[in-house]
ROMAR-205386 format. One record per residue (C-alpha): chain; residue number from 1; residue in three letters; x negated, y negated, z negated. Coordinates in steps of 0.5 Angstrom, whole numbers, plus 2048, in hexadecimal, padded with zeros to 3 digits. Last residue first. Layout:
REM ROMAR-205386
  kette   nr  rest  east  north   up
      A  NUM   ALA     X      Y    Z
...
END
This chain:
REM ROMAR-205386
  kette   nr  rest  east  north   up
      A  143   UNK   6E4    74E  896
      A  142   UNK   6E3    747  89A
      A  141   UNK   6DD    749  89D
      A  140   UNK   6DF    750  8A0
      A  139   UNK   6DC    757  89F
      A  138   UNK   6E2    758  89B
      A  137   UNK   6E7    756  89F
      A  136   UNK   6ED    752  89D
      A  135   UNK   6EB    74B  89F
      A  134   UNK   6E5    74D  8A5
      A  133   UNK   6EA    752  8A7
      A  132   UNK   6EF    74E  8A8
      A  131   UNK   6EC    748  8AC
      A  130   UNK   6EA    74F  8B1
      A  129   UNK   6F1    750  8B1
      A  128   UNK   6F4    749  8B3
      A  127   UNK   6ED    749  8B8
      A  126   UNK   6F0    74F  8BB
      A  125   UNK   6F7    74C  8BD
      A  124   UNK   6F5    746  8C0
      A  123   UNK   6EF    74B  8C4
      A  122   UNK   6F4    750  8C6
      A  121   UNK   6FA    749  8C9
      A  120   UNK   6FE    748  8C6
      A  119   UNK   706    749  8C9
      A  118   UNK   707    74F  8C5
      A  117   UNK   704    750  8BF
      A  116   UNK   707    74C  8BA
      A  115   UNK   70E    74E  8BC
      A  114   UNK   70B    755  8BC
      A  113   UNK   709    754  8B4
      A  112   UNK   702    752  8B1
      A  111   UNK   702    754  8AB
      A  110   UNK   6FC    753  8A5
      A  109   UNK   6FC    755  89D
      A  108   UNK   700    75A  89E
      A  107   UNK   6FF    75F  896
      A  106   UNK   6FB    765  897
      A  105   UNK   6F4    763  894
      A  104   UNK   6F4    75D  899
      A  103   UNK   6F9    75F  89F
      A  102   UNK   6F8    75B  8A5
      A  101   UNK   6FE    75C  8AA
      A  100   UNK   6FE    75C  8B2
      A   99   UNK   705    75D  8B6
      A   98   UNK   706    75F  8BC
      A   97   UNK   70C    760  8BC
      A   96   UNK   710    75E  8B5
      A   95   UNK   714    761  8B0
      A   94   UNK   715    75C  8AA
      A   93   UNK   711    758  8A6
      A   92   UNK   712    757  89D
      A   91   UNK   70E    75E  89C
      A   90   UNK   709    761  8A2
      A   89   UNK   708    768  89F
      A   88   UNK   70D    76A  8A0
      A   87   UNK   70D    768  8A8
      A   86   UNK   707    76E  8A7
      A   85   UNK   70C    773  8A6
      A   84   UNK   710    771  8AB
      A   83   UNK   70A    771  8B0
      A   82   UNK   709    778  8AE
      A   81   UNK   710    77A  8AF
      A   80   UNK   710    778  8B6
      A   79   UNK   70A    779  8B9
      A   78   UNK   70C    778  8C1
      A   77   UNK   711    772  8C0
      A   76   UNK   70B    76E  8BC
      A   75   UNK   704    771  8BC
      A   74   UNK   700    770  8B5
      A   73   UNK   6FA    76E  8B4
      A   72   UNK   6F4    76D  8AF
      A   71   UNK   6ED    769  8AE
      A   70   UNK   6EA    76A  8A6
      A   69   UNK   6E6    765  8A2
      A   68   UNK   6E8    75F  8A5
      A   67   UNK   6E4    75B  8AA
      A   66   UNK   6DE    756  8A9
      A   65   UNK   6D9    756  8AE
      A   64   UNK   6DD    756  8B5
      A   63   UNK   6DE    75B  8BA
      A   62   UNK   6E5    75C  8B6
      A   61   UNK   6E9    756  8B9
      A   60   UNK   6E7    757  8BF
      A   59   UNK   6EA    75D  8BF
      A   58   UNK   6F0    75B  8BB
      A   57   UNK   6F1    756  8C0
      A   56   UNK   6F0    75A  8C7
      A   55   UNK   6F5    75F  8C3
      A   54   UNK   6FA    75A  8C1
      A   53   UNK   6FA    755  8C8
      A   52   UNK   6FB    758  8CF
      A   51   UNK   6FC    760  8CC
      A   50   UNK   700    75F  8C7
      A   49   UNK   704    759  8CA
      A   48   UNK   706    75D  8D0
      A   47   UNK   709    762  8CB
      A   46   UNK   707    769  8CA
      A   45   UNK   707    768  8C3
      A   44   UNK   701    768  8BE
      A   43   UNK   702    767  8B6
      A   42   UNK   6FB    765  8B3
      A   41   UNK   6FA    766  8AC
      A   40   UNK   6F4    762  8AA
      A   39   UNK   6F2    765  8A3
      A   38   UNK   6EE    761  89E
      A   37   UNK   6EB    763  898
      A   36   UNK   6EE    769  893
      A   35   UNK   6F3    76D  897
      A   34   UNK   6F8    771  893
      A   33   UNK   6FE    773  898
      A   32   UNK   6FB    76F  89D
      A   31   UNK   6F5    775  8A1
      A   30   UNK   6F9    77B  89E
      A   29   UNK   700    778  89E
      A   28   UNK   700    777  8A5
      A   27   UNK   6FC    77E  8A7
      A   26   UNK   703    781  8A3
      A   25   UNK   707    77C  8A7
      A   24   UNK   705    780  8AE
      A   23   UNK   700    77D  8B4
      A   22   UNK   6FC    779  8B0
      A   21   UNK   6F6    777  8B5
      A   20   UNK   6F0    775  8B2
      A   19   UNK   6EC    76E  8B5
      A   18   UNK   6E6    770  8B8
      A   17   UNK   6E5    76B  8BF
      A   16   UNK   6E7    772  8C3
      A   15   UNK   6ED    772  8BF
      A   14   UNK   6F0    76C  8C0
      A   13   UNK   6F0    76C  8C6
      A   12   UNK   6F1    773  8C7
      A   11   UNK   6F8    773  8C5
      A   10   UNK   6FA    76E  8CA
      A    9   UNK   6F6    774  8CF
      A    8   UNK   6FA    779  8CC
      A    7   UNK   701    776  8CC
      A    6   UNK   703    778  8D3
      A    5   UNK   700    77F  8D3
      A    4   UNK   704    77E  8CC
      A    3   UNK   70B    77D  8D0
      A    2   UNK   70E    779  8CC
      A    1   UNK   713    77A  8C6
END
């Protein structure tokens, strides 16, 4: 586990942009066991490339109009079993960190991995996401 004072302002990156933090697996199944909609669960890490290119990714991701219907997180290597409880959730991938998953009512529609992370670059990584939104969200043109 890290240091929190370490962790917080990682955690704050998100928060701060109104994404719900689920820090034990009870708060998981509340928000992805019978979410109806569209869900972004995002799995931050303390890794260089969370900070240089997922969170700014999913912030500029989500300024746009068209986002899923709930915004989440979980924080690996300090929330452990939340972050296994929601890894549950991400059938046929395997533990990656960061990793960003879009479930539509519960089921992974779209994974972004660590492989297809690293190595890009924040706006890269934020287009695939927005691509995403307008084919899976709601409020998208293609849904």
């Amino acid at each position: 586990m890290y240091d929190e004072r370490y962790v917080t302002p990682m955690r704050q990156e998100l928060t701060q942009l109104g994404i719900t933090e689920m820090r034990t697996p009870e708060e998981v199944d509340a928000k992805l066991k019978s979410a109806q909609g569209t869900t972004l669960v995002v799995v931050n890490s303390v890794c260089g490339c969370a900070a240089r290119n997922a969170r700014p990714a999913v912030a500029q991701a989500i300024k746009g109009d068209v986002k899923p219907d709930s915004l989440t997180t979980v924080f690996a290597g300090q929330d452990i079993e939340a972050v296994k409880r929601a890894r549950s959730y991400f059938t046929g991938y395997g533990p990656s960190s960061p990793q960003i998953a879009l479930l539509k009512d519960g089921q992974v529609v779209f994974m972004l991995e660590r492989h297809q992370i690293e190595g890009r670059s924040a706006g890269e990584i934020a287009l695939d996401l927005e691509g995403a939104f307008s084919k899976f969200c709601e409020n998208g043109a293609a849904a």
